[in-house]
C-alpha positions in Angstrom: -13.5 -22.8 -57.8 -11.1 -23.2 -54.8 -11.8 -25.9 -52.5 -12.6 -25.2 -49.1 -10.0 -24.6 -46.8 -7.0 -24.3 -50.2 -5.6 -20.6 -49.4 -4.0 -19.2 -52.5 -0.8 -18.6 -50.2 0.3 -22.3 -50.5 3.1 -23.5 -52.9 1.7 -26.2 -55.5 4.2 -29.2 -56.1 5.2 -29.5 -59.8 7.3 -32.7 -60.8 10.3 -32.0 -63.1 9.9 -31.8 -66.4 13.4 -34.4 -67.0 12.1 -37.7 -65.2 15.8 -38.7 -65.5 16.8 -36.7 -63.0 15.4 -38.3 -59.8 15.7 -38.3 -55.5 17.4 -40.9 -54.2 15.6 -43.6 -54.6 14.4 -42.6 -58.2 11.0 -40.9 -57.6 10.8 -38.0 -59.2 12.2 -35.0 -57.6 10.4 -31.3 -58.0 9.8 -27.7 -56.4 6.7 -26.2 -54.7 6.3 -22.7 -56.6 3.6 -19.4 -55.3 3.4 -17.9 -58.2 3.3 -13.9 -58.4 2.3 -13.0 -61.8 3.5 -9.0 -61.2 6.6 -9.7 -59.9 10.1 -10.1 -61.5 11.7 -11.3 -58.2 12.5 -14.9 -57.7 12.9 -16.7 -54.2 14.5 -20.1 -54.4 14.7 -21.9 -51.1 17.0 -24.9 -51.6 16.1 -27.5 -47.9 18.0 -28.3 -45.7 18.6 -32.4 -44.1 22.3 -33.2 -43.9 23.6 -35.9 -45.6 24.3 -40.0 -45.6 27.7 -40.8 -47.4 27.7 -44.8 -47.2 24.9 -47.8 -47.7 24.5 -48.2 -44.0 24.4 -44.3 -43.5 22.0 -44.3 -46.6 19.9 -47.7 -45.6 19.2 -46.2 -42.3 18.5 -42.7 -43.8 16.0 -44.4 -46.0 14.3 -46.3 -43.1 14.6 -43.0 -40.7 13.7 -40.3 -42.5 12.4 -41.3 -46.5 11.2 -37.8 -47.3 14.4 -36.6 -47.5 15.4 -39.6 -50.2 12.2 -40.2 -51.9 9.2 -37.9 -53.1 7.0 -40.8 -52.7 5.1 -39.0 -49.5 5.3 -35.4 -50.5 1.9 -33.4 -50.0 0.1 -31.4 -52.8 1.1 -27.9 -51.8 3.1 -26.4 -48.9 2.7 -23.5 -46.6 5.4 -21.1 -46.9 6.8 -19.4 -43.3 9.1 -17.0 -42.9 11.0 -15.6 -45.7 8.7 -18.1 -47.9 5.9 -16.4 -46.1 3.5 -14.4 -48.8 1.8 -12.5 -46.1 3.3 -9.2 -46.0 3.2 -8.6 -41.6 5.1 -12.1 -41.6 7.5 -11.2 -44.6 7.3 -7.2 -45.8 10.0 -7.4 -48.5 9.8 -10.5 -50.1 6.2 -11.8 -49.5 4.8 -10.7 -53.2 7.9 -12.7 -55.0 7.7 -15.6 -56.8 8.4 -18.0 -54.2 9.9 -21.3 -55.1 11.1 -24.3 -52.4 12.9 -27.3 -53.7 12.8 -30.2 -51.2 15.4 -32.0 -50.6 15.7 -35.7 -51.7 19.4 -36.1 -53.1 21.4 -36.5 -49.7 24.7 -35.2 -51.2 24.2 -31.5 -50.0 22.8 -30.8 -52.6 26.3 -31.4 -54.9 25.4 -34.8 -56.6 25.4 -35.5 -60.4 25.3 -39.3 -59.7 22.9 -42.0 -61.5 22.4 -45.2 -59.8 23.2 -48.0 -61.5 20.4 -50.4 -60.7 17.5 -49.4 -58.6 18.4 -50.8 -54.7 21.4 -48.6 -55.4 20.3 -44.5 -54.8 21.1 -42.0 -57.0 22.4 -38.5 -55.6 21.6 -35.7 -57.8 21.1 -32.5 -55.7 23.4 -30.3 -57.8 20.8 -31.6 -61.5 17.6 -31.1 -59.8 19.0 -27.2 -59.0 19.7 -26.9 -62.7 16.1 -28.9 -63.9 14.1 -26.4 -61.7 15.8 -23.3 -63.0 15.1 -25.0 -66.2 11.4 -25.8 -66.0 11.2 -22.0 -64.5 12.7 -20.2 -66.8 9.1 -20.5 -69.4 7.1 -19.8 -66.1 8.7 -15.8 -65.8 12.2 -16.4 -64.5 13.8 -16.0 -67.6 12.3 -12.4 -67.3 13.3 -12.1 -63.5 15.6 -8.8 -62.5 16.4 -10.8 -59.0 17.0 -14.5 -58.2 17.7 -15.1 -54.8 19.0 -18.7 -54.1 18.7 -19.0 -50.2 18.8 -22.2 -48.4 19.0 -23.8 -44.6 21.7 -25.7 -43.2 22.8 -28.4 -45.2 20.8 -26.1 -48.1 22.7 -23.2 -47.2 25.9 -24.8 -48.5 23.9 -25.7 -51.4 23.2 -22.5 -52.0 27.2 -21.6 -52.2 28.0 -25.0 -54.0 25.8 -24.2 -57.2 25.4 -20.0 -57.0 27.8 -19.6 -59.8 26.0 -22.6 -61.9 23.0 -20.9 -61.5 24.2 -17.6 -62.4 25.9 -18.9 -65.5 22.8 -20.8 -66.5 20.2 -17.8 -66.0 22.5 -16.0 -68.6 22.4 -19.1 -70.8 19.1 -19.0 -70.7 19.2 -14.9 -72.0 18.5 -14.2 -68.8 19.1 -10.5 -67.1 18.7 -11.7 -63.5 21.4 -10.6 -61.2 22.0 -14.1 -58.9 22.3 -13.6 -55.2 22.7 -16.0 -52.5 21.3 -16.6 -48.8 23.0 -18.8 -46.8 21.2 -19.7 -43.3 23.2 -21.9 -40.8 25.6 -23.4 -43.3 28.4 -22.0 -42.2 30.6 -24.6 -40.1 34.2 -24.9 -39.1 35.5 -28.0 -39.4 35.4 -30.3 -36.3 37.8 -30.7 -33.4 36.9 -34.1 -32.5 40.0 -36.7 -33.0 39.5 -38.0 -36.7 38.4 -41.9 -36.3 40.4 -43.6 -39.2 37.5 -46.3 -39.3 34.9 -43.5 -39.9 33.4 -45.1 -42.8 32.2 -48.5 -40.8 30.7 -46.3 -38.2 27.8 -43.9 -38.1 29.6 -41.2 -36.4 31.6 -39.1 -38.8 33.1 -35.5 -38.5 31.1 -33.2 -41.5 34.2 -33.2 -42.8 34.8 -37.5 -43.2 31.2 -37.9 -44.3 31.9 -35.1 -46.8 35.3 -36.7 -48.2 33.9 -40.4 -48.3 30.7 -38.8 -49.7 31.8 -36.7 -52.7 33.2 -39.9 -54.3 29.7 -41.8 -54.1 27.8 -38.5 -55.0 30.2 -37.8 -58.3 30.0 -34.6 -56.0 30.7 -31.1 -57.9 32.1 -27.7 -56.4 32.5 -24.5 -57.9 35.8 -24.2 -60.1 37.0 -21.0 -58.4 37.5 -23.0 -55.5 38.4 -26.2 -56.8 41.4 -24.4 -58.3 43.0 -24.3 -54.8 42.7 -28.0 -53.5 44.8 -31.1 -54.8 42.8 -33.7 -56.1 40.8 -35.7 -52.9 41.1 -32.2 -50.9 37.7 -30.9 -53.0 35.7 -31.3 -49.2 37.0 -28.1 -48.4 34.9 -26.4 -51.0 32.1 -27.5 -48.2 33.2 -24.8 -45.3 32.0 -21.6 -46.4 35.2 -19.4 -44.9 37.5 -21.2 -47.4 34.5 -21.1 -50.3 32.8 -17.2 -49.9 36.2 -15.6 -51.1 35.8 -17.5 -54.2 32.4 -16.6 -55.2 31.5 -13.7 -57.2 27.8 -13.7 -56.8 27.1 -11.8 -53.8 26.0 -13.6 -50.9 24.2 -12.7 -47.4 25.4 -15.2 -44.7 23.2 -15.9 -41.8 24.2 -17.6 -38.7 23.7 -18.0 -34.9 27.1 -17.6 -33.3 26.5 -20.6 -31.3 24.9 -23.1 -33.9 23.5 -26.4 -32.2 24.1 -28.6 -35.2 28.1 -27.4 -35.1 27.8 -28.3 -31.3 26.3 -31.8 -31.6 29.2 -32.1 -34.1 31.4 -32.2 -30.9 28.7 -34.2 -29.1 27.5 -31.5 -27.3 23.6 -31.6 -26.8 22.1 -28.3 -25.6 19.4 -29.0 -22.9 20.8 -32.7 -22.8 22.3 -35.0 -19.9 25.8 -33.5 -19.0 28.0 -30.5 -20.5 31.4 -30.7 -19.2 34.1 -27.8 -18.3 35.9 -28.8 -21.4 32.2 -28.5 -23.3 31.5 -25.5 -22.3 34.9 -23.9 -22.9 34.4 -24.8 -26.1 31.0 -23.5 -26.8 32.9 -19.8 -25.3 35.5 -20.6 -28.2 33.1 -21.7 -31.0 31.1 -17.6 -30.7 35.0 -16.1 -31.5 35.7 -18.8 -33.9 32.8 -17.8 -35.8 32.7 -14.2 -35.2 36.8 -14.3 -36.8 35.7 -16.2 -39.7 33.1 -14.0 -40.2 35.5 -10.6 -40.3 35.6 -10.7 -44.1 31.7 -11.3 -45.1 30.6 -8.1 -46.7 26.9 -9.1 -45.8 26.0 -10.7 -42.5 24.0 -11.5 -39.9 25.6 -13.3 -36.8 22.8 -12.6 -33.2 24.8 -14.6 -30.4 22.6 -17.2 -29.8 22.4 -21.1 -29.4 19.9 -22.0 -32.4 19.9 -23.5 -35.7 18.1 -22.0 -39.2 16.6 -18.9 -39.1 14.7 -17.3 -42.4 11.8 -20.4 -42.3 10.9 -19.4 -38.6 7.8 -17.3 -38.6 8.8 -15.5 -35.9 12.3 -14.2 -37.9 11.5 -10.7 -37.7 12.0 -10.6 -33.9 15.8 -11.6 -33.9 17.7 -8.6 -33.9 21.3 -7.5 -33.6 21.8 -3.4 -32.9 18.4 -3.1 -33.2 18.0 -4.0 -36.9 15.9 -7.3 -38.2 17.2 -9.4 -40.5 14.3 -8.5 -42.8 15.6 -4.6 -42.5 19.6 -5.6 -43.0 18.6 -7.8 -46.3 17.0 -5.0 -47.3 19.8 -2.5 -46.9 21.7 -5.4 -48.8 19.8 -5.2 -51.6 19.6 -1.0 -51.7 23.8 -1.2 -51.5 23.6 -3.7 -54.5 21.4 -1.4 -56.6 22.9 1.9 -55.6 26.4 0.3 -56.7 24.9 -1.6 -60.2 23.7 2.4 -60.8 27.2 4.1 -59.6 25.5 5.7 -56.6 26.8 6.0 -53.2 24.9 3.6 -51.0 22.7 5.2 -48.3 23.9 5.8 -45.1 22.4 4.2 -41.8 21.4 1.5 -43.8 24.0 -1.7 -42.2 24.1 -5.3 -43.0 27.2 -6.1 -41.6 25.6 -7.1 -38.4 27.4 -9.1 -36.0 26.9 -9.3 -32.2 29.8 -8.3 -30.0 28.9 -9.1 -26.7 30.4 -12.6 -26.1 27.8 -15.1 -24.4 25.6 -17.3 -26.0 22.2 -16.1 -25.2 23.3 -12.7 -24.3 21.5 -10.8 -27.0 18.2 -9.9 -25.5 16.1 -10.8 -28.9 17.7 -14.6 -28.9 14.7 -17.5 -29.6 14.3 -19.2 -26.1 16.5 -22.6 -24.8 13.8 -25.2 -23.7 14.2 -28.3 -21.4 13.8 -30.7 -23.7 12.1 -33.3 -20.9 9.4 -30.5 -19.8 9.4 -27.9 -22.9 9.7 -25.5 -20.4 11.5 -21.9 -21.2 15.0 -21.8 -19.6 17.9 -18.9 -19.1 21.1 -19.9 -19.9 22.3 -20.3 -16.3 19.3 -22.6 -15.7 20.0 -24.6 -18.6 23.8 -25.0 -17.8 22.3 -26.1 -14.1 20.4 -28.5 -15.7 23.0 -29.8 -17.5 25.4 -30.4 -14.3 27.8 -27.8 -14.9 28.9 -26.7 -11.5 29.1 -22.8 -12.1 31.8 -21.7 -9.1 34.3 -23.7 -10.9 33.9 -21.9 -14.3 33.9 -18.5 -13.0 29.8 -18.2 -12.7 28.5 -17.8 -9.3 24.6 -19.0 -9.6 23.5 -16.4 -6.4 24.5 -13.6 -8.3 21.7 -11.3 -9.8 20.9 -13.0 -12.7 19.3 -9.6 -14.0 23.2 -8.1 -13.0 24.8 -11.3 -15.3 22.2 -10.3 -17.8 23.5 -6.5 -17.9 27.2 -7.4 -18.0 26.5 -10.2 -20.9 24.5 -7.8 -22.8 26.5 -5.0 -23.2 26.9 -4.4 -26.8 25.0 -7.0 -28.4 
């Protein structure tokens, strides 16, 4: 009998089956798993947690934030939200799948294949514990799945490109049928335009793309060949940014990601809802929306809604994001109908999009955008307010604070 108070929804941890393959700090990484006995669809939800790429980076990591390099505190079962959710009103497409999460305890974005040599040292292994799970899931029904889908958040969502074509070639190992499709959510960044600090490794404040470079070496850090192919040698940290990495994958993949993302923006040292924003700042938060929105042109599957956010398929409230009217719940589905109708030779249906990016150019101006809060009072601000409250003297940028903020809102919203 079920203990009080245990709902059948959660995900049970299991431990993996290869105790060789550890987290960082060599407890023994796993995966939370809802199993759905009836279904032949897979969801594997890889998390997110940047990175540390140095002892002191690691050190204070481990001091900071252990649950992301040891297992050593991880609870019994987990609650699924969002597109992990099995309740059909909070996720009506996937909530019956098999529904697997893989925390995140490797540091290396999920591209290690490094053992430590003696125990202070950490181990980074994020790219072996993918391959372990898939391994100890294949006897539980996934050699029998018709759909994997390997999504992840943030620093998961590059994961999720890093090791799709691993897992791909691995399910068919295994005599697998599954067709392998990827779900990236806020892991697609540009590289930074902060002045490169040649002392980057002493310091704690690296570009991505420093930590990346000085990380990959202490990570034995692998990327998929396709793009590897391109690079020299010590250039493999491109293989991170997702516009130089998606045209080399041939797995299909669904990229998700707020226009304005506030982990690409503290990146520049910009904090949303902070002290200050400068002109400069905000000129390049206007910059960052078309940066994106270019690198973006390509993507056969997306969703972009111009907002200032960051990760969206855990929140429960993801159904309520929208861009031209259409969920992101709706436009996966259309993704998945177009893949079907083209494995069969059928047209795909019409009316049906999932190329979904927002055209009206401000953050915040789609209507459907999760709120900005003051992070002193927790209060709900617009943007104008914010940008008040961050000092930016509107007249000077072209914004005049008396106009009709419900006017602004009509002019900024046109489109979106």
């Amino acid at each position: 009998p079920r203990k009080a108070g245990q709902q059948t929804d959660d995900m049970r941890l299991h431990f993996l089956k290869n105790n060789q393959v550890t987290c960082n700090d060599g407890t023994a990484a796993g995966f939370y798993l809802k199993e759905s006995k009836g279904s032949r669809r897979w969801l594997v939800f890889l998390e997110g947690g940047w990175c540390c790429h140095s002892k002191e980076t690691c050190n204070s990591r481990y001091q900071n934030i252990p649950r992301l390099m040891s297992s050593s505190g991880w609870p019994q079962t987990k609650r699924g939200t969002g597109i992990l959710s099995s309740r059909a009103e909070e996720n009506p497409h996937w909530y019956n799948a098999n529904i697997v999460f893989i925390p995140y305890c490797s540091s290396d974005v999920w591209s290690g294949t490094r053992t430590a040599p003696a125990p202070p040292e950490y181990s980074f292994m994020g790219s072996l514990i993918i391959r372990e799970v898939i391994k100890d899931l294949a006897p539980k029904g996934m050699k029998q799945a018709k759909v994997v889908m390997l999504s992840g958040s943030s620093a998961g969502g590059i994961g999720v490109m890093l090791n799709i074509e691993r897992v791909a070639g691995q399910l068919s190992q295994l005599g697998a049928d599954a067709q392998v499709r990827g779900l990236v959510d806020s892991g697609w960044f540009l590289e930074s335009k902060q002045q490169r600090s040649p002392d980057c490794p002493e310091t704690i404040s690296c570009s991505p793309e420093d930590s990346i470079r000085i990380g990959l070496r202490m990570w034995n850090g692998v990327v998929p060949d396709g793009c590897r192919q391109l690079y020299k040698p010590g250039e493999e940290w491109q293989c991170f940014f997702g516009h130089k990495l998606y045209s080399t994958l041939t797995s299909p993949v669904f990229v998700v990601q707020w226009l304005f993302d506030e982990e690409q923006l503290k990146v520049e040292n910009i904090y949303m809802g902070g002290q200050s924003l400068s002109e400069e700042q905000w000129q390049y938060i206007q910059n960052l929306g078309k940066e994106i929105k270019n690198s973006l042109q390509d993507v056969t599957a997306v969703f972009a809604p111009s907002c200032l956010s960051h990760t969206v398929i855990t929140k429960s409230n993801w159904l309520s994001f929208q861009v031209r009217g259409i969920s992101l719940s709706r436009a996966l589905h259309c993704w998945d109908r177009s893949l079907e109708a083209t494995r069969n030779n059928r047209t795909p249906a019409r009316g049906c999009p999932f190329h979904l990016v927002d055209t009206c150019q401000w953050p915040q101006c789609n209507p459907t955008c999760p709120a900005l809060l003051d992070w002193r009072t927790q209060q709900e601000l617009t943007l104008l307010q914010m940008l008040v409250a961050m000092g930016l003297d509107l007249q000077k940028v072209g914004l005049d604070p008396q106009a009709d903020t419900h006017f602004l809102a009509s002019i900024v919203s046109t489109g979106g």
